[in-house]
C-alpha positions as CSV (number, residue, x, y, z in Angstrom):
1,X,65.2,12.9,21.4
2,X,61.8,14.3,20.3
3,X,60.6,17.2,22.3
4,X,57.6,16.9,24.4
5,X,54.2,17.7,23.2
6,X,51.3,18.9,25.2
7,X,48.4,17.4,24.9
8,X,45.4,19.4,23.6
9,X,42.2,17.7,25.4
10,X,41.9,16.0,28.8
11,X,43.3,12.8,28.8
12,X,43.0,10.2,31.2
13,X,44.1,6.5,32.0
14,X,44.6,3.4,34.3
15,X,47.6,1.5,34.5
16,X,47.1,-2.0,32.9
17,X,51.0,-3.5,35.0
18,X,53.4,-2.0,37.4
19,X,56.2,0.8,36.2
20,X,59.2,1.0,38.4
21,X,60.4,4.4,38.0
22,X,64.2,5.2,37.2
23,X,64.9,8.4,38.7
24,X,63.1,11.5,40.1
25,X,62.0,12.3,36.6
26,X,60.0,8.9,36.4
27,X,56.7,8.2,38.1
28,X,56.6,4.8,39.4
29,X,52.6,3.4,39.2
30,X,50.5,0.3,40.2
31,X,47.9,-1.5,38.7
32,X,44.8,0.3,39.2
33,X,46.5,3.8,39.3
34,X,44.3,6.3,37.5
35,X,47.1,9.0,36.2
36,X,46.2,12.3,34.4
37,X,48.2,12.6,31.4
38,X,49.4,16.2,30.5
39,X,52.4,15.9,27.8
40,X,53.4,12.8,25.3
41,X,57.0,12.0,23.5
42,X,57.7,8.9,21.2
43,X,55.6,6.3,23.5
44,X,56.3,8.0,26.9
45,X,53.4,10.1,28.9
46,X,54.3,12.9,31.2
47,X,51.7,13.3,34.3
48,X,50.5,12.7,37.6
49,X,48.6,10.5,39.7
50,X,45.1,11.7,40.2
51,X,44.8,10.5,44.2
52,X,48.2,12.7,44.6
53,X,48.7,15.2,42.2
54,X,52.5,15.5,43.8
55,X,53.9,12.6,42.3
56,X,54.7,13.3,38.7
57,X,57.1,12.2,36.5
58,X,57.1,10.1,32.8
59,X,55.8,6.7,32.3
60,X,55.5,4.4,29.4
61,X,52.3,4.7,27.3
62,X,52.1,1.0,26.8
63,X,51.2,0.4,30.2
64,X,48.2,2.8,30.1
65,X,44.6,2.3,29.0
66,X,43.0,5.6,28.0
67,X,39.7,6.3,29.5
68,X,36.8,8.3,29.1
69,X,36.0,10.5,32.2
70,X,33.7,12.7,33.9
71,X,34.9,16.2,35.2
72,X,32.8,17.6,37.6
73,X,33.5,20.7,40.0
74,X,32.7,20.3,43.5
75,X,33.8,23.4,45.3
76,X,37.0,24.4,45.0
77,X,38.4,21.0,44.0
78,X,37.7,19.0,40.6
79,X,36.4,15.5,40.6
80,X,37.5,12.9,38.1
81,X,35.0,10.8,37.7
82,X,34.6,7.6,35.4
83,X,32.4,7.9,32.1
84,X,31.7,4.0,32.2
85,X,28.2,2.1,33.2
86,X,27.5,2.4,36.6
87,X,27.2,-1.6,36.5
88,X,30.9,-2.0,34.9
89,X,32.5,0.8,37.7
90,X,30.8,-1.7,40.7
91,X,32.3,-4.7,38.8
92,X,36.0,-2.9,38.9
93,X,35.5,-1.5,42.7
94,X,34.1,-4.6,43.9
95,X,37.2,-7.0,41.9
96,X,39.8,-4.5,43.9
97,X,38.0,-5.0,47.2
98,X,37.6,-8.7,46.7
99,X,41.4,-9.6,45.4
100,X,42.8,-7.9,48.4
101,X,40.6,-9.8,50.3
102,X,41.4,-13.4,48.7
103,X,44.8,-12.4,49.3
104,X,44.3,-12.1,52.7
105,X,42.4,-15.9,52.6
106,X,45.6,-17.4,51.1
107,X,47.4,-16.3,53.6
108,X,45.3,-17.5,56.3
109,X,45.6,-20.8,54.2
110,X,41.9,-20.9,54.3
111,X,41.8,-23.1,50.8
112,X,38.3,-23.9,50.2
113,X,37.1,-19.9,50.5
114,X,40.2,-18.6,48.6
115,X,38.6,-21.2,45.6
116,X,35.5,-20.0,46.3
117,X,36.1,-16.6,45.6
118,X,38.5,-17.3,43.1
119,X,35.9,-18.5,40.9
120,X,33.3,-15.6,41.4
121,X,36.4,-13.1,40.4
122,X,36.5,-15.0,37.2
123,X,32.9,-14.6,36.8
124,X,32.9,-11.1,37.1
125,X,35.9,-10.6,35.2
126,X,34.7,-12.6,32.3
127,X,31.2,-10.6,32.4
128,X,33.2,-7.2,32.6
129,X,34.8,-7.9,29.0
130,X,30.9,-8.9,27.7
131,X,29.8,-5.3,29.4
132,X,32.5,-3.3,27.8
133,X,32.3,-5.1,24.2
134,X,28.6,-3.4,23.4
135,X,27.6,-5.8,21.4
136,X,24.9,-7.8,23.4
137,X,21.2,-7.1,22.4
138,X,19.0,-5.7,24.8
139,X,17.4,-8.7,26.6
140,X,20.8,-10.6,26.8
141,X,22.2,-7.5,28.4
142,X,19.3,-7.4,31.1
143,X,19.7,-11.2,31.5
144,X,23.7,-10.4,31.8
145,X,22.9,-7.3,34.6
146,X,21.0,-9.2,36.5
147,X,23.5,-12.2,36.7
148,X,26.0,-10.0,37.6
149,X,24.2,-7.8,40.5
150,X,23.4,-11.2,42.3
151,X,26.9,-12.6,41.5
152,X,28.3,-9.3,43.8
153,X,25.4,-9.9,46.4
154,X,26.0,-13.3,47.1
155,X,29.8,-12.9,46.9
156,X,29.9,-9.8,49.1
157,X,27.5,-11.9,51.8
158,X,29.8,-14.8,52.1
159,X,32.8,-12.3,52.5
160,X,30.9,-10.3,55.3
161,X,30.9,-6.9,53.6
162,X,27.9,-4.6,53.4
163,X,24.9,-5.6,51.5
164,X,24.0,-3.9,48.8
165,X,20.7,-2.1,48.1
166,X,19.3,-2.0,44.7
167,X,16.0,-1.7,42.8
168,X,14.0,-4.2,40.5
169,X,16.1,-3.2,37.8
170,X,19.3,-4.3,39.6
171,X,20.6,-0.2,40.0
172,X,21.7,0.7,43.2
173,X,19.2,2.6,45.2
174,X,20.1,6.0,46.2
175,X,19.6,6.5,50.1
176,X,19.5,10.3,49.1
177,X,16.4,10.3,46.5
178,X,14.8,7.3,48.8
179,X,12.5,6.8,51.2
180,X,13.2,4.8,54.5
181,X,10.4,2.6,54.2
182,X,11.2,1.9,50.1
183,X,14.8,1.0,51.4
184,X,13.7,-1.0,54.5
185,X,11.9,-3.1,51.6
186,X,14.7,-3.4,49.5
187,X,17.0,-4.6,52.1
188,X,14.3,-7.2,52.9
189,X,13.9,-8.6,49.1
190,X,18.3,-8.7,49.0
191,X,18.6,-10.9,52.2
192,X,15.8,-13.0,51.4
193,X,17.3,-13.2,47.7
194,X,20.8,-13.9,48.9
195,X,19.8,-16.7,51.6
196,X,18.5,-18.3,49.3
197,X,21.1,-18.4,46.9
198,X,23.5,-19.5,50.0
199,X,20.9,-22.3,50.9
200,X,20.9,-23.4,47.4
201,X,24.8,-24.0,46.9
202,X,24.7,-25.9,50.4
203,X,22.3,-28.5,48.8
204,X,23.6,-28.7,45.8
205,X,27.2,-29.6,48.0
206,X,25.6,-31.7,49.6
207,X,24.0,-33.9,46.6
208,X,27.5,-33.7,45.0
209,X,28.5,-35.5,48.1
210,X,25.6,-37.7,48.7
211,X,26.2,-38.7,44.7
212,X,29.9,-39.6,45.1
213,X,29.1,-41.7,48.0
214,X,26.0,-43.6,46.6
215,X,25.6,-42.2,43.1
216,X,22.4,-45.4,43.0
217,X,20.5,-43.9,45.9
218,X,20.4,-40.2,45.1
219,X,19.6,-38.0,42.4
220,X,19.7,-34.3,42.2
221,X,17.0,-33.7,39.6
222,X,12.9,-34.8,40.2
223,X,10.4,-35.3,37.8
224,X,6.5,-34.9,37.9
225,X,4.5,-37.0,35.3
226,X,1.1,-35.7,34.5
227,X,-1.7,-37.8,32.5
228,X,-5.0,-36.1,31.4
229,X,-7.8,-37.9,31.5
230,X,-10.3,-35.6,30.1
231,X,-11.8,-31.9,30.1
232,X,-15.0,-31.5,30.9
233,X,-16.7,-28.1,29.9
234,X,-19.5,-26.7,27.6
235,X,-17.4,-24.1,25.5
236,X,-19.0,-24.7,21.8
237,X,-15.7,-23.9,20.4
238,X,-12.1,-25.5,20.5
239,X,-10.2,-24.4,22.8
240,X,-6.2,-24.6,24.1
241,X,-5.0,-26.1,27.5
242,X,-1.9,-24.8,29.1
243,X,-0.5,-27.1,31.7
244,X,2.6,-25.5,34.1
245,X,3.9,-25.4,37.4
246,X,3.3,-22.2,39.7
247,X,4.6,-21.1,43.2
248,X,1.8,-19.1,44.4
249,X,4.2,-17.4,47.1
250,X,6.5,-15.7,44.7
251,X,3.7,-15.6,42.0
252,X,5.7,-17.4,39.4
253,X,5.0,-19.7,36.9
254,X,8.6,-22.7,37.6
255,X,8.3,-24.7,34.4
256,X,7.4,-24.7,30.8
257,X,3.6,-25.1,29.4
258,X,2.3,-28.2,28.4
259,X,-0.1,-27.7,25.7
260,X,-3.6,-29.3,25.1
261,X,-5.5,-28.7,22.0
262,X,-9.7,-29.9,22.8
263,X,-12.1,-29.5,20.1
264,X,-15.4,-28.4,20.3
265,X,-17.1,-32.2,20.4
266,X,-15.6,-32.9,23.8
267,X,-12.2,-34.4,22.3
268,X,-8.7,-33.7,21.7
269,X,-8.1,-31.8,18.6
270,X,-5.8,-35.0,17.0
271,X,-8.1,-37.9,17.5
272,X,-5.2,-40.5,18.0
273,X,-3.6,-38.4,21.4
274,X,-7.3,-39.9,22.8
275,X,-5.8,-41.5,26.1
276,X,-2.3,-40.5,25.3
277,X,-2.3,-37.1,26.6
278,X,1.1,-37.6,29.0
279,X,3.7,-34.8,30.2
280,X,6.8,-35.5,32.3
281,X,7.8,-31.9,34.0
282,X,11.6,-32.2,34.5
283,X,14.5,-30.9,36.0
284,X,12.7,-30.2,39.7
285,X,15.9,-29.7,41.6
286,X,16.3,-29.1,45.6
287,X,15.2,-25.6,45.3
288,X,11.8,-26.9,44.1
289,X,11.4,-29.3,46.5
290,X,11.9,-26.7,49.0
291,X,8.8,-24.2,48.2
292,X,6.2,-24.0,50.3
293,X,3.4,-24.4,47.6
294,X,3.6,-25.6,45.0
295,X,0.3,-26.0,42.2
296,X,-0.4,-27.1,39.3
297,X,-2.4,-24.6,37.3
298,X,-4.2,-24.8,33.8
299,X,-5.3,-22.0,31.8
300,X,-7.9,-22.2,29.1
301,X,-8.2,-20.2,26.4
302,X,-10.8,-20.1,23.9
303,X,-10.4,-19.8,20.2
304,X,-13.3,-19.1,17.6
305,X,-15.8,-15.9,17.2
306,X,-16.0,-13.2,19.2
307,X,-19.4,-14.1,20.2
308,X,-21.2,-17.8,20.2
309,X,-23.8,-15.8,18.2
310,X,-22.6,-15.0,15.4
311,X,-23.5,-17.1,12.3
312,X,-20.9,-18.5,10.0
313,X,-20.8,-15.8,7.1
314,X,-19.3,-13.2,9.7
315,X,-15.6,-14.6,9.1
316,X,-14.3,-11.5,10.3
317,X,-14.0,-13.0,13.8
318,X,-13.0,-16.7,13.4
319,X,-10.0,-17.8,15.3
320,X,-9.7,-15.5,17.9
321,X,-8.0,-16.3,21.3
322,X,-9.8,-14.9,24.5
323,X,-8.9,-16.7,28.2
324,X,-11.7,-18.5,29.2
325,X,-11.0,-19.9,32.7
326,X,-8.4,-21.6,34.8
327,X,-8.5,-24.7,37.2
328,X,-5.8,-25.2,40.1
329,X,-5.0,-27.9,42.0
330,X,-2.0,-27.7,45.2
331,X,0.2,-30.6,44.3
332,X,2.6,-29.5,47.2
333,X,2.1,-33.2,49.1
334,X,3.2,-35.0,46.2
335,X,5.6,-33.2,44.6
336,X,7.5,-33.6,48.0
337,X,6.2,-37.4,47.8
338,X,4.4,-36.9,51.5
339,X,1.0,-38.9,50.3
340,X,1.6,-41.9,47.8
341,X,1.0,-41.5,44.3
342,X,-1.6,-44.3,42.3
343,X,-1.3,-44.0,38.7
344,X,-5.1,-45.3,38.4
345,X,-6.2,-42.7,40.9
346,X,-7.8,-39.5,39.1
347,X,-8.0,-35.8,40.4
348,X,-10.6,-33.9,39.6
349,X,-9.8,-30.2,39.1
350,X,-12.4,-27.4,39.2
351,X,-12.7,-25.5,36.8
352,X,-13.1,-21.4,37.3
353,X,-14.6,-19.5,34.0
């Protein structure tokens, strides 16, 4: 047998399966372990566990993932800490705390919540591996962290454990480096955030339901259908209509823009849209329904010189885009179909330069 060989930087690692030692001179380990790994012979380690540096013994190598770590010296003691993400180190803490919890839940027999968190684990799990891979670009990796934070929020909620504070950018906030009143806030946005999310998944349980029973009578998704009729202001220049849906309470635009072109005569820019100008805004679910405002804004941006004044050898300046005004118009009754709707009937919208 090959003699042992010490190892000649700090190496580190978590056991990937269970090891049943044979012996005193073998260490026995658990998934999740973190061992420190001093000596190596022919696919064996030789360490100790890092929570209790009195159990040491050999171990297979196969059943070890090296890791990258953190050393740092508090005191008299030494602190192993993890060189991953911050993001991916919540991920593993909070898959540990929730599978001993489902266990617990399929004991109880309690089948619809051991499901339920069942299929946030694989969530998280499968977003883990994306984390750790490296190779999402930046905005996918924002979209991903954000997922992920509210994926832990709403799962932790459900399950009754302490709520997580974090910032905008989805980081955990520091009670040390914070103020009271900036976590106060924070703790505010979460429940709000996560109470939402919770009333959402009722109602969309509910229209599964309400589908299955009479899938004729309900529908899940609602549509708003939108005809202009004209646009009526003295510009001198074409200009571009932008048509969307905004919630003035959370100051966020909920739909795509529906785009107008108007030309400087007083018509649309393609003569044969004349009395065709029609937009259906889909895919209004429950959660839309819900708002307390909602209103249908348009923006109006002008494109042509920089100033009405100039003549037309200055082509320096032609087909600039400036905003130019908005109109808006609260559509909150009949979006939630409280007034009836006349297809004849117009709305005039005024118009804000």
């Amino acid at each position: 047998m090959a003699p042992w060989m010490r190892t000649t930087t700090e190496r580190y690692g978590v056991v990937m399966w269970n090891f049943t030692g044979l012996g005193e001179k073998q260490l026995s380990l658990e998934i999740g372990d973190t061992v420190h790994i001093q000596e190596t012979c022919e696919g064996w380690y030789k360490g100790y566990l890092v929570r209790n540096n009195d159990r040491q013994g050999a171990f297979p190598s196969s059943i070890v993932q090296l890791r990258k770590v953190i050393i740092e010296k508090r005191g008299d003691q030494e602190v192993v800490l993890s060189a991953e993400m911050p993001l991916v180190k919540e991920v593993t803490t909070t898959l540990r705390e929730w599978g001993s919890i489902w266990k617990q839940l399929y004991v109880a027999n309690k089948k619809n919540r051991v499901v339920q968190v069942q299929g946030l684990m694989w969530d998280l799990m499968e977003w883990r591996s994306q984390l750790l891979s490296g190779t999402l670009p930046s905005d996918e990796f924002k979209e991903l962290k954000q997922k992920v934070t509210s994926k832990i929020d709403y799962g932790n909620k459900i399950l009754e454990l302490d709520l997580v504070v974090r910032d905008v950018n989805g980081n955990m906030l520091d009670p040390e480096n914070a103020s009271v009143i900036s976590l106060f806030r924070a703790h505010q946005d979460a429940t709000t955030k996560i109470n939402e999310r919770i009333k959402e998944e009722q109602s969309n349980i509910q229209t599964d339901h309400s589908v299955i029973s009479a899938r004729i009578q309900s529908s899940p998704t609602h549509s708003l259908y939108v005809f202009v009729r004209n646009f009526v202001c003295r510009i001198g220049e074409d200009s571009e209509l932008f048509m969307s849906l905004y919630d003035p309470n959370k100051q966020t635009i909920i739909s795509e823009n529906y785009l107008v072109r108007w030309g400087s005569k007083g018509f649309p820019r393609e003569v044969e849209m004349l009395n065709n100008l029609k937009v259906v805004f889909t895919d209004l679910g429950n959660k839309d329904l819900n708002r307390e405002k909602i209103y249908l804004i348009c923006q109006i941006v002008r494109v042509g010189r920089m100033e009405l004044k100039e003549t037309n050898t200055k082509k320096c300046t032609q087909g600039l885009r400036r905003p130019f005004g908005v109109a808006v118009m609260d559509i909150s009754d009949i979006i939630k179909g409280k007034i009836e709707c006349d297809e004849e009937k117009q709305h005039f919208i005024p118009f804000f330069p």
